[in-house]
C-alpha positions in Angstrom: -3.1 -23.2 20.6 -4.6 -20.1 19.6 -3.1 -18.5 15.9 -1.1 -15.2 16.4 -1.0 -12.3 14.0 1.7 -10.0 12.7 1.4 -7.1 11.3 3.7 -6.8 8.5 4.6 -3.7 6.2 4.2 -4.5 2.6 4.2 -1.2 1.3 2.9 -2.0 -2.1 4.4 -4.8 -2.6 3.3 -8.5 -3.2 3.4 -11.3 -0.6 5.8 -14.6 -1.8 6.5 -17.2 0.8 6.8 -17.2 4.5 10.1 -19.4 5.6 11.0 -21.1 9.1 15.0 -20.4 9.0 15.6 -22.0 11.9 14.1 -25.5 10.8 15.4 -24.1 6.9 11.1 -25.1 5.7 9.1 -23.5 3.6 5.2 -23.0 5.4 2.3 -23.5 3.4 0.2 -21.0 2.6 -3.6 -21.5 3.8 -2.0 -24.3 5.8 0.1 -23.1 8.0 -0.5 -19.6 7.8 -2.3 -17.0 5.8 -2.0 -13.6 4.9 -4.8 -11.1 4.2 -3.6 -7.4 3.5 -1.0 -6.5 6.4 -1.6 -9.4 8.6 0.1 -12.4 9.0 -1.6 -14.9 10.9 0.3 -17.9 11.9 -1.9 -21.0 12.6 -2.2 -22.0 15.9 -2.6 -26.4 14.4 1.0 -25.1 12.7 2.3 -24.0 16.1 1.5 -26.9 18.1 4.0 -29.2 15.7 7.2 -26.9 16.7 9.0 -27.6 20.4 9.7 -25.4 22.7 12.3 -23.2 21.3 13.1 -19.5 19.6 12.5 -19.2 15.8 13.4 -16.9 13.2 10.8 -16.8 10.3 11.4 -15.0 6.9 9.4 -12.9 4.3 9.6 -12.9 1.3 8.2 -10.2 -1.4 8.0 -10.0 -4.5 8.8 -6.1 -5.9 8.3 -5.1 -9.4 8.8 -8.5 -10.3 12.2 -9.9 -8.6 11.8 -11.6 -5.3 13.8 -10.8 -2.6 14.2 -11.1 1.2 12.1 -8.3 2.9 12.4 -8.8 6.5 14.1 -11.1 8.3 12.3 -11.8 11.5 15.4 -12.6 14.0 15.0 -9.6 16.8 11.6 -10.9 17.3 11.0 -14.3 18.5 8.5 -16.7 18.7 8.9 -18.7 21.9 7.0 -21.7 22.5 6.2 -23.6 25.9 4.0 -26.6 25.8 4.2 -27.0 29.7 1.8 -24.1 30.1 -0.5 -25.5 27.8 -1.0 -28.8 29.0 -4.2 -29.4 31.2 -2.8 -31.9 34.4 
C-alpha cells in the first residue's frame, strides 16, 4: 500500500504524537508515520496492519509548552479495503 499525506496546520507550533482513537494506540514516529513541516505522511507498511474499517486519528501539539489536542481528525476518514488490493 502506497503512504498517504496530510497536510496539517501547525501554525507555529510543535508536533507531539499522532494517536489512532479508534484502536485507543499511540503510532510511532519514523515507524508508522513521519512528519516533515506541514505534512503528515502515514506509512503505507503501517496501513496494511489495520482492517477494513473508518478511523479517527488525533494530533497532538505542543504550544508554548502545554500539550494539548489540536485537531481531532473524525470528519475525515480513512477507509481501508484490502479486496481492491489483492492481486487474484
Amino acid at each position: 500500500m502506497s503512504n498517504i499525506e496530510v497536510k496539517v496546520a501547525l501554525n507555529d507550533n510543535t508536533f507531539s504524537k499522532l494517536i489512532n482513537k479508534t484502536q485507543d494506540k499511540t503510532l510511532t514516529l519514523g515507524q508508522d508515520y513521519q512528519v516533515n513541516k506541514n505534512t503528515l505522511t502515514l506509512f503505507g507498511n503501517y496501513l496494511e496492519t489495520l482492517p477494513p474499517s473508518v478511523y479517527s486519528l488525533g494530533i497532538y501539539l505542543h504550544d508554548a509548552g502545554v500539550e494539548e489536542p489540536f485537531v481531532k481528525i473524525i470528519k475525515t476518514t480513512l477507509t481501508l479495503n484490502t479486496r481492491e488490493n489483492k492481486k487474484e
